[in-house]
C-alpha positions as CSV (number, residue, x, y, z in Angstrom):
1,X,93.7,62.3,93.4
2,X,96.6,62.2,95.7
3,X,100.1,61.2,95.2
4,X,99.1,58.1,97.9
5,X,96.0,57.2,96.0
6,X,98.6,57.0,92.9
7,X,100.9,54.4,94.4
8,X,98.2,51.8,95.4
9,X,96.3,52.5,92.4
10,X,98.9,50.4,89.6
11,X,99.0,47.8,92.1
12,X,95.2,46.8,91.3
13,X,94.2,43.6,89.4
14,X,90.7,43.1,89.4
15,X,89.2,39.3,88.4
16,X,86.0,39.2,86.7
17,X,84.4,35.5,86.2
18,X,82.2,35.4,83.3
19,X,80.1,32.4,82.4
20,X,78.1,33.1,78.8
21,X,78.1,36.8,79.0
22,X,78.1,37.8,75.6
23,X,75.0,39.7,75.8
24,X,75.7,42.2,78.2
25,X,79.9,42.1,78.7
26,X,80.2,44.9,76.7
27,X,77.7,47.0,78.8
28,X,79.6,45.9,81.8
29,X,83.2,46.3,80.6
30,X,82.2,49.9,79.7
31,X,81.0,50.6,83.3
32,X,83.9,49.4,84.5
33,X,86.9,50.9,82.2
34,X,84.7,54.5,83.1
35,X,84.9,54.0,86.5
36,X,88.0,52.3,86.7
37,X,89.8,55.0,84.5
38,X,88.6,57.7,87.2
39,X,89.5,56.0,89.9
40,X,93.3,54.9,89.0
41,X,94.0,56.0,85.4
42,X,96.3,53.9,83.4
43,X,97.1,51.6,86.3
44,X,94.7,49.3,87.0
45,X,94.2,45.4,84.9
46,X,91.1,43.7,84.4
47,X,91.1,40.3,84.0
48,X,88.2,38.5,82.3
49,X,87.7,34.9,82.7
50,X,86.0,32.7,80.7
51,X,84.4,29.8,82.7
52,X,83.8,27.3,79.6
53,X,81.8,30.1,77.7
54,X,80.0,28.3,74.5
55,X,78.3,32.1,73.4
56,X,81.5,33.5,71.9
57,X,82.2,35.4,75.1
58,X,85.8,35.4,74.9
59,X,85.5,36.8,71.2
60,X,83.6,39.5,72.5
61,X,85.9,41.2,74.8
62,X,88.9,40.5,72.7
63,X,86.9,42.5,70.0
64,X,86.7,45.3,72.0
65,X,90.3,45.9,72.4
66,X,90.3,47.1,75.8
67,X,94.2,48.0,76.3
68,X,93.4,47.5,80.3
69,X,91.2,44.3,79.6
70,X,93.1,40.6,79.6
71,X,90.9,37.6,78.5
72,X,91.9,34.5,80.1
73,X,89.7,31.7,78.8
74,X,89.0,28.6,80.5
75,X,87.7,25.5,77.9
76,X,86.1,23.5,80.5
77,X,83.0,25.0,82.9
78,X,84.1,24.4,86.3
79,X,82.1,27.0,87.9
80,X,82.4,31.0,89.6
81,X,85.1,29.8,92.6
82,X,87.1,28.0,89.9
83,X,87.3,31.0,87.0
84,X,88.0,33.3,90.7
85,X,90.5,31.3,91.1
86,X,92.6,31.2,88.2
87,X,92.6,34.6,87.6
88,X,93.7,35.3,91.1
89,X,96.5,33.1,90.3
90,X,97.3,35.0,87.5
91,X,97.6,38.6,89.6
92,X,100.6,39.5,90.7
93,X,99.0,43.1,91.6
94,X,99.4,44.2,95.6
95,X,95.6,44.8,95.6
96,X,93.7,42.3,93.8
97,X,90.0,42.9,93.6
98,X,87.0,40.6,92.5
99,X,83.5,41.6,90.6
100,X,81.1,39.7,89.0
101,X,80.1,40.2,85.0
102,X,76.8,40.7,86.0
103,X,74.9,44.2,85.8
104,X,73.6,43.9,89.3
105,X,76.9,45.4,91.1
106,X,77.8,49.2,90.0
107,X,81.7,49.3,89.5
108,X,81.8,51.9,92.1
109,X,81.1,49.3,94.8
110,X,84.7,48.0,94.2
111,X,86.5,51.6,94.1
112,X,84.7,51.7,97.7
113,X,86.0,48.6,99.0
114,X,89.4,49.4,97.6
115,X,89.7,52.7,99.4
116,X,88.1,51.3,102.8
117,X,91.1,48.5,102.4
118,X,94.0,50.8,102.1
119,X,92.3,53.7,104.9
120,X,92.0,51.0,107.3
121,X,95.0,48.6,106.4
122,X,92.9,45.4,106.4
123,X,93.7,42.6,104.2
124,X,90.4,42.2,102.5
125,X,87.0,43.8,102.5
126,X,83.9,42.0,101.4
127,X,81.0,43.7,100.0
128,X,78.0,43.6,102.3
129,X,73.8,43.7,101.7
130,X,73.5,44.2,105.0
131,X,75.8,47.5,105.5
132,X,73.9,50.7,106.5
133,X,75.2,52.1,103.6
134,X,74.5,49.6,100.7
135,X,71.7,50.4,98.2
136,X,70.3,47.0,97.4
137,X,67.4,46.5,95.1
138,X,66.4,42.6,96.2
139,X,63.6,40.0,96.3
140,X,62.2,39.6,99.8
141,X,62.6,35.8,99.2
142,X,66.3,36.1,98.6
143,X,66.9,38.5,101.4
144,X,65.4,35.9,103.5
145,X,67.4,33.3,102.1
146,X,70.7,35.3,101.9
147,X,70.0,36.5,106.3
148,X,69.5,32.7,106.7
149,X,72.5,31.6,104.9
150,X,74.5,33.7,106.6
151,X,73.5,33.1,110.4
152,X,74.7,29.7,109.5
153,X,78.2,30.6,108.5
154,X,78.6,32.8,111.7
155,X,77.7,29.2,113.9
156,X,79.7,27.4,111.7
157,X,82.7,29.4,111.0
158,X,83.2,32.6,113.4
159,X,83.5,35.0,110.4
160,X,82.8,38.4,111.9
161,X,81.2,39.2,108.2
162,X,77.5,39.5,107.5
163,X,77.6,38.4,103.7
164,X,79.9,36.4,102.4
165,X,78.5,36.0,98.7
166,X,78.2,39.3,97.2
167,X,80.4,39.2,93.9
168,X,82.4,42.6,95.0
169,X,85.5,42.1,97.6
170,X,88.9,43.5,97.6
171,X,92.1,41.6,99.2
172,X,95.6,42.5,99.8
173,X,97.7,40.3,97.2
174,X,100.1,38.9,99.9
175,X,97.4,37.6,102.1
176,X,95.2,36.2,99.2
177,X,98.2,34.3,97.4
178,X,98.8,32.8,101.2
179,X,95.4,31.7,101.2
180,X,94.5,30.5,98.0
181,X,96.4,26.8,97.9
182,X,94.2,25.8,100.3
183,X,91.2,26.9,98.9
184,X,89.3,23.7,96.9
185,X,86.0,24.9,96.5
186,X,85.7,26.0,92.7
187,X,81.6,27.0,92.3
188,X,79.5,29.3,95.0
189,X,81.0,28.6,98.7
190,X,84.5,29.3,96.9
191,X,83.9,33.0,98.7
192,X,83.4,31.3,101.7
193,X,86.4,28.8,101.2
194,X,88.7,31.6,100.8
195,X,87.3,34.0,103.8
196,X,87.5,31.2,105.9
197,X,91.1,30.5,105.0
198,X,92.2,34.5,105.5
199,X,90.3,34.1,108.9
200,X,92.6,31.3,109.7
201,X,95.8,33.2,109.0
202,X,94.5,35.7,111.1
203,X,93.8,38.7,108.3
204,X,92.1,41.5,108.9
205,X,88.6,41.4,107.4
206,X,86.8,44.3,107.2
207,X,83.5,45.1,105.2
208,X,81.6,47.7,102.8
209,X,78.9,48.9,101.6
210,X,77.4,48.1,97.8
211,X,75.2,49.3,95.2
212,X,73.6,46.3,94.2
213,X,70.5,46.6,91.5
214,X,69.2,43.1,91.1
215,X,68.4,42.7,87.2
216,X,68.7,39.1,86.6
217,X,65.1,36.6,86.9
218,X,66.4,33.2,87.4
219,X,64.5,31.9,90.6
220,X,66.5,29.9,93.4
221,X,65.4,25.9,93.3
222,X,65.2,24.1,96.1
223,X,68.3,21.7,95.1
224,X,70.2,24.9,94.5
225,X,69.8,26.0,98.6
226,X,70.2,22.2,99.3
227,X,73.6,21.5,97.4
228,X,75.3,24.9,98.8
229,X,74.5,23.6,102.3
230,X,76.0,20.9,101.7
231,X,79.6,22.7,99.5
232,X,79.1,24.8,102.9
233,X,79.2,21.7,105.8
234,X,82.0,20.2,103.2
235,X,84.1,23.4,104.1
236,X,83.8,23.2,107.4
237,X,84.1,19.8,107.6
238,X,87.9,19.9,105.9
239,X,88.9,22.6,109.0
């Protein structure tokens, strides 16, 4: 690794939102203190939030005793966008990156995004399904939903970014901390919320490619597509 690679790597926090997790946490903090120890050895902090967690979540990290691993545990579920944000509130790091709990996104994903933020001094870089280079394992029903969704938010809000829900993205710390107080979505469109806000202080938004292996079987209900169209015309609506 060079002596660059060196300097950015202490100055990464990464924020992982974890809602009843207990399960497989452990499987995924593994992936990521492996990956993360290669890519930026003793110099990187992973922050694990606890979104109201009733499954002993919180316990289960802290168990592990991760020296690189922080739990920060949140009593009341207020959803993804909300646990994002108070652990990006809690970074002081001058890269701060985001990944879900999940198993679905490989860890590597982020040490992409990461590297594509410093090589092409952007302030953030969002994890795409729809980059030539991603390796996405998907449902043909949610790829149709996800293309949909996101034709909507280029009408709407101008974002020159094909996906703006995939749980891996990378920001520069200055730009995110000037974005965040008027970010006030706290469940799914929080992503949004906040891309839209960088867009309006004129960041630099780049995006990557991910390895994205879809392992979970919930299905997407009707009232699910219908109440993040309507968190999504709330956003726009507020400007």
């Amino acid at each position: 690794m060079s002596s660059d690679s060196l300097e950015v790597a202490r100055k990464v926090d990464v924020i992982v939102p974890a809602f009843r997790e207990a399960r497989t946490i452990r499987h995924a903090l593994d992936r990521m203190v492996n990956v993360f120890n290669q890519a930026w050895p003793n110099s990187y902090k992973i922050f694990v939030v606890t979104d109201g967690s009733d499954d002993g979540t919180p316990d289960v990290v802290r168990n592990l005793g991760l020296p690189n691993v922080e739990v920060i545990e949140c009593e009341i579920n207020r959803g993804k966008g909300a646990a994002l944000r108070v652990g990006m509130l809690q970074s002081r790091a001058e890269i701060v990156g985001q990944l879900d709990a999940d198993l679905d996104l490989h860890p590597e994903t982020l040490v992409g995004l990461i590297d594509i933020l410093q090589d092409r001094q952007l302030s953030a870089v969002v994890g795409s399904k729809s980059h030539p280079r991603s390796e996405v394992g998907y449902p043909f029903r949610r790829r149709v939903l996800s293309k949909g969704y996101q034709v909507l938010v280029s009408m709407l809000f101008g974002l020159s970014v094909t996906d703006t829900q995939a749980g891996a993205k990378a920001f520069r710390g200055q730009a995110l901390r000037q974005a965040l107080p008027n970010v006030t979505e706290q469940g799914f469109v929080f992503d949004l919320d906040l891309l839209k806000e960088l867009h309006r202080h004129k960041c630099s938004i780049g995006e990557g490619p991910i390895q994205l292996d879809y392992q979970f079987d919930s299905s997407i209900r009707l009232v699910d597509v219908h109440r993040m169209l309507l968190e999504t015309l709330r956003v726009w609506r507020k400007g």
